[in-house]
N, C-alpha and C positions, 0 to 999 in steps of 0.2 A: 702185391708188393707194397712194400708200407709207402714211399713218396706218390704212389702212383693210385692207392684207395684216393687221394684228398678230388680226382677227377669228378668223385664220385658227387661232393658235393659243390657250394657255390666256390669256387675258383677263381674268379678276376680278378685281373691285377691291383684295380683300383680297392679291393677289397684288405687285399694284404696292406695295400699303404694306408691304410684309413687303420686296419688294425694293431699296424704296426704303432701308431699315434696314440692310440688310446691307450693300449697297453702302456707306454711310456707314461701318460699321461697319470695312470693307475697306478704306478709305479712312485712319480712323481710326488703325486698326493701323499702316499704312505712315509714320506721321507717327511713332513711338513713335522710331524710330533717332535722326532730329534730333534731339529732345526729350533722350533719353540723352546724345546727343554733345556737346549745348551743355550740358547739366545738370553729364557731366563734366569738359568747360573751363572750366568759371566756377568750379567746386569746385576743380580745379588752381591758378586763378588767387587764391582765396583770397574768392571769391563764394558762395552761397547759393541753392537752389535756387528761393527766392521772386524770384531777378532774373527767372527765366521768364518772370513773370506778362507782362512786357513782352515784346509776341511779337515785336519787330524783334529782340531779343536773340538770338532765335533763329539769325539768319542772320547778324548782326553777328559774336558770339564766335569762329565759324569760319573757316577758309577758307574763299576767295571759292567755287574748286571744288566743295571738298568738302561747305560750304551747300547750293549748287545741286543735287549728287546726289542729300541725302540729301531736300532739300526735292519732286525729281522722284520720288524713290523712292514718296512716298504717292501719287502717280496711276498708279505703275504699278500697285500694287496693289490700287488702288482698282478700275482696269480688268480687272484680272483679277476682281472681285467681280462687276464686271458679266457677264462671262461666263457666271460660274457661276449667277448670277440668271438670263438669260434663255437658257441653256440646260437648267440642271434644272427651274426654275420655272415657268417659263415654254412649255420644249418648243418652242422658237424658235429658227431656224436662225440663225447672226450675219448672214447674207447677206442676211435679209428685216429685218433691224433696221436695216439699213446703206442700202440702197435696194429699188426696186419694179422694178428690170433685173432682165433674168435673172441678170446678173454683175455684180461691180464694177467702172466703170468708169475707168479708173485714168487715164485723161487726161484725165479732167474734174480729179480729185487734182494730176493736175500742171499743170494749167490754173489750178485757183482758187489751186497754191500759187506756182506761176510769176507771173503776176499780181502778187498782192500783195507778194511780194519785189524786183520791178524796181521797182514803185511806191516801195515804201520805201527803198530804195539810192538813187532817183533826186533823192527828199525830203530823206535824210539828207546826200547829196553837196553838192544846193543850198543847206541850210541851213548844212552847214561851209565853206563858199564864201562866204556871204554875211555869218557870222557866227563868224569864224574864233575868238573872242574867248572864245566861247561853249564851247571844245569843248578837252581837253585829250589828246592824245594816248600813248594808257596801253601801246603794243601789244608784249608780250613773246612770244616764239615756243613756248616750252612751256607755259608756261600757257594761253596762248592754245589750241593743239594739244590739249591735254588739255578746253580747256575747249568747242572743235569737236566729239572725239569723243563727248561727256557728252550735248550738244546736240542732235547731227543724230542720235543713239541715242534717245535720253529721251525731249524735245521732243513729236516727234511722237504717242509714248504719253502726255504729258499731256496735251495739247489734244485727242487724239479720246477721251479720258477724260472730256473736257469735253462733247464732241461726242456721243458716242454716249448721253451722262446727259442731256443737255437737247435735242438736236434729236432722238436716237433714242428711248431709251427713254420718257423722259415727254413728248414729243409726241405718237409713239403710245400710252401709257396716259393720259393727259388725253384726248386724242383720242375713243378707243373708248368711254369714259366719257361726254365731255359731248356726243360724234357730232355736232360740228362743227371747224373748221379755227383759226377765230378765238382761239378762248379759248383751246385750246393753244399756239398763237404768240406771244400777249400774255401768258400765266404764265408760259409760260417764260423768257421773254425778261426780265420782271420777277427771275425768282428768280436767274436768270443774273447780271445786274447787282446784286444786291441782295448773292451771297456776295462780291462786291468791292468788298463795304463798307467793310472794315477793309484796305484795301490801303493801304498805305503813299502813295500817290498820292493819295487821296482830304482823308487828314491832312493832307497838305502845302497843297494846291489847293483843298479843301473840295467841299460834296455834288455842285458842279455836276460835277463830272469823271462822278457817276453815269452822268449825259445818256450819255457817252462809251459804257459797258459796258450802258447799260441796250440805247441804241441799237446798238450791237456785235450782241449778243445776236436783236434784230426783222432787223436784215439777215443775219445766219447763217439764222435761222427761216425767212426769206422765200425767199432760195436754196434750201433746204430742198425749202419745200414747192413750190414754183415747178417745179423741177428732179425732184421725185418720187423724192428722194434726198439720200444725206448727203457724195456724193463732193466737192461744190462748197466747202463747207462745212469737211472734214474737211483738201482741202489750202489754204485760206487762211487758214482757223486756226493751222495746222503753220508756214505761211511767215511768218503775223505773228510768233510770238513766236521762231523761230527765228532770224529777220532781227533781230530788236530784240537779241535775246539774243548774235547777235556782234558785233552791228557800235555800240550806244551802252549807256551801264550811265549809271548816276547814284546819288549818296546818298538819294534817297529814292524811287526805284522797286523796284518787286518783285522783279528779278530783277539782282541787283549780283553782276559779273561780270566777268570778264578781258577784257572785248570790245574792240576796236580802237580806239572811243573815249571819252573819258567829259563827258558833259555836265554844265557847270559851270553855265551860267545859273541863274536863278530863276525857277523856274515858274509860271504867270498861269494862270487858270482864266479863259479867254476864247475867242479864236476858235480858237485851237490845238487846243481841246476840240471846238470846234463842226462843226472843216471836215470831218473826218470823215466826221461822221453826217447831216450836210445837206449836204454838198458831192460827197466821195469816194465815200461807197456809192451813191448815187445815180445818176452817173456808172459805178461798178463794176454794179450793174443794168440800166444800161444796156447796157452790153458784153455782159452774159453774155446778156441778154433776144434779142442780136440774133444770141451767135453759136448758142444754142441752140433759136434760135424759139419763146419761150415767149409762147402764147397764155392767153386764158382766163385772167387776172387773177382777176376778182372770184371764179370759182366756185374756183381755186386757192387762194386767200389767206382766203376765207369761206365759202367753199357748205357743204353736210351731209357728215357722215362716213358714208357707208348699208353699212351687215353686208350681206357676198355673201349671195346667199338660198342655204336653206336647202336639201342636196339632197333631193329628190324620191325616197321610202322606195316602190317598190311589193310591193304584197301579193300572192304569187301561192299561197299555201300551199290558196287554193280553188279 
């Protein structure tokens, strides 16, 4: 069972907290480039280093690009912290953090990311069709080209940065702690949406958009743990924000970008937040429920975490 291999190796609490630190800390560091790079644009431009304090500045004073890079750069390194967390610390192969197969299996990856990238091409086509009014056509061929490469490079090492921190790592250490299913699905899924608090979305649309990341976050979980692995997980995360990230950009989303087009509308914190998470995932569980025959609900989503027993020491020295 995927929460319940992590027995297998170093386990203590005091582990996950120390890990959990450094990761941040890795994390942390990789943010230091942007922070320099907007600190010495705004110094050129005849600004001050207290404009910081407002962290859309951050991504505003640069280019659109070179924002994006240096803002992807802190997950790379973030993930690289993770490595080094649950492979020195931990004594944990990445293979058993990732799923309970023997291997990874990489066409579920390109199943959950194939998925959610036709879904969204096919949402974003019918919306610029029906509200053609809405949408400003930004599309230049090198920037764009550069801003593909940056993407389908980066992209995917932020989001399993995301993925391997909240469905892998502290699912299995919540997990092996409280030796149930529930409580690590619902913390995580809380702390998940909770660091998208200060997303630029949130300000615009206000707390309801949470709904959106909090609920994001329980149907990642559920896949998760449903599937006894993170491959479901790791490519529909990869094709959400890859998909978003070339094909619509906006002034007050997170990631403003060279993409193809850019949405002018005014944002409403309504059903556009809501279809989602009571309509889409739902629907998306469905699919994957049937094509991967997932039985056994309740004891998957809530039953105990139980430690392999112990093996069995015989004494023969008499």
């Amino acid at each position: 069972m995927f929460i319940a291999q992590a027995f297998k190796f170093k386990h203590d609490y005091w582990r996950y907290l120390i890990g959990v630190f450094i990761i941040f800390t890795f994390s942390q560091l990789g943010s230091i480039p942007l922070i320099f790079a907007a600190w010495k644009k705004i110094e050129k431009d005849g600004g001050s280093f207290i404009d910081l304090e407002d962290s859309s500045i951050l991504m505003s004073v640069l280019e659109s690009n070179l924002s994006f890079f240096l803002m992807l750069l802190s997950f790379v390194i973030g993930m690289i912290g993770i490595y080094f967390v649950v492979k020195y610390l931990h004594n944990q192969p990445f293979k058993e953090l990732t799923t309970s197969r023997k291997k990874v299996d990489w066409n579920r990856i390109w199943f959950g990311f194939g998925l959610i990238f036709f879904i969204t091409l096919f949402l974003t086509i019918l919306d610029y069709n029906s509200n053609p009014e809405h949408f400003e056509v930004q599309f230049q061929l090198k920037p764009f080209i550069i801003l593909a490469i940056i993407a389908i490079i980066m992209i995917p090492i932020q989001t399993s940065f995301e993925e391997y921190l909240f469905r892998g790592y502290l699912m299995q250490g919540i997990g092996v702690l409280v030796k149930n299913k529930w409580a690590p699905l619902l913390i995580t899924s809380l702390i998940f949406g909770g660091l998208h608090f200060f997303n630029p979305e949130v300000e615009k649309m206000g707390n309801i958009v949470m709904v959106y990341y909090i609920g994001t976050g329980l149907f990642l979980g559920i896949i998760t743990l449903m599937d006894e692995g993170m491959e479901l997980a790791l490519g529909f995360h990869a094709g959400t924000n890859l998909t978003i990230s070339l094909l619509v950009t906006s002034d007050w989303t997170v990631f403003q970008t060279h993409s193809i087009l850019k949405d002018l509308s005014e944002p409403t914190a309504g059903f556009e937040v809501l279809t989602p998470v009571f309509i889409v995932y739902p629907i998306l569980l469905f699919i994957m429920a049937k094509k991967y025959k997932w039985t056994n609900w309740n004891e998957k989503l809530f039953g105990k975490v139980i430690p392999p027993p112990e093996p069995i020491v015989i004494d023969d020295t008499n």
